[in-house]
C-alpha positions, 0 to 999 in steps of 0.5 A: 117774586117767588112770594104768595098773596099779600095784602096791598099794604104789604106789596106796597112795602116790598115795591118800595123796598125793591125800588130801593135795591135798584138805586143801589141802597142798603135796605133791612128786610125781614127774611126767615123771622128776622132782619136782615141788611141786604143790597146788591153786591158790589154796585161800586163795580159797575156791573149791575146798572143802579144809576138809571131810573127803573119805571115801576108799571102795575096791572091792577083791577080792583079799588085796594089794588088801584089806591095802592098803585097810585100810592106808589106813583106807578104807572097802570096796566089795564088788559080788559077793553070792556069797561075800559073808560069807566076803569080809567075814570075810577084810577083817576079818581083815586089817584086825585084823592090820594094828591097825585096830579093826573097829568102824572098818571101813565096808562096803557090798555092792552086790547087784541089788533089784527093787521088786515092786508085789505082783501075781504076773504082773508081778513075775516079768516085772520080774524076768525083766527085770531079773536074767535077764541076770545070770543067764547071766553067774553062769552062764557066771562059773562055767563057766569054774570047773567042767565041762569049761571049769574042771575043778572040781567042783559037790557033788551037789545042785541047783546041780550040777543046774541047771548041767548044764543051763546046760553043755548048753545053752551047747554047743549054741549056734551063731552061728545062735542069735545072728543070731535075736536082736534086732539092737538086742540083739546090737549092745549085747551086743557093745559091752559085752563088748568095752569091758568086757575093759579094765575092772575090773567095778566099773567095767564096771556103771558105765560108759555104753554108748551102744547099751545106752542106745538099746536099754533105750529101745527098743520092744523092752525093752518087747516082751520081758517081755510076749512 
């Protein structure tokens, strides 16, 4: 926390290094150039819990970060349904080469759900509602794969379909389009997006943007699935 990028080497060091604090130790680390003896004041005085285990779950996406998760025996987040078997597959395959049993491996996937009340109308505007705007970020994800953004290729299906008309319709658009949006709208749409840039997208889905909180309490979240 409060440190840039690493390399897994190093955050595998500084994981283990935390664990320890939680277990009450007392640890060197390098602060400032220099070594330093820390640990958490007084633990003999109960205020600070260092007898229960702390589970240690990590969010990784890529190989290194993968190999090191299952280094440090932690347990996996996933947050992209997209290729989720395939993912899961690879984490099970580094962590059996790194000699971690896979009966230990602890995953998650997180995915959007919406709870429908069972009438027809009102469930297609509570999805609309919900997943229409993670519908054009999968879109616009994939553009930058494929078409003329990417230069990769669809196979020949439905899916090849729909995104040609996604493509086409995302090369018509103009800051006009924009300006007819609600302002509410295109004000948290900008704040998302420019906060988000420094943000791993774990981290982008769980931070607070405050003029997101201000529209999904405004009038217009209401109007919208009804209009």
């Amino acid at each position: 926390m409060g440190l840039g990028a690493m390399s897994p080497g190093k955050t595998q060091r500084y994981v283990e290094r935390v664990q320890q604090l939680f277990r009450g130790d007392m640890i060197e680390w390098d602060f400032e150039d220099q070594q330093r003896k820390i640990q958490y004041l007084d633990p003999a005085l109960g205020l600070i819990n260092v007898e229960d285990a702390v589970p240690l779950w990590v969010s990784v996406f890529g190989p290194k970060a993968k190999a090191t998760t299952a280094a440090l025996g932690a347990g996996w987040l996933n947050f992209d349904s997209m290729g989720a078997l395939q993912s899961l597959q690879e984490m099970q395959a580094i962590r059996t080469a790194a000699n971690n049993p896979l009966e230990r491996l602890s995953a998650n996937l997180f995915f959007l759900s919406c709870v429908l009340s069972g009438d027809k109308t009102t469930g297609e505007a509570r999805l609309l509602a919900q997943a229409g705007p993670l519908t054009a970020v999968t879109f616009h994800n994939m553009a930058n794969e494929v078409g003329v953004m990417g230069g990769g290729q669809l196979n020949h299906g439905p899916l090849k379909e729909l995104m040609a008309e996604y493509m086409k319709a995302h090369d018509q658009r103009e800051p006009a389009d924009i300006l007819r949006c609600a302002p509410l709208t295109v004000r948290a749409t900008k704040e998302v997006a420019m906060r988000g840039l420094d943000l791993p997208l774990p981290k982008a889905y769980q931070t607070t943007y405050k003029t997101e909180t201000l529209r999904r309490a405004s009038a217009d979240t209401q109007e919208g699935p009804r209009a």
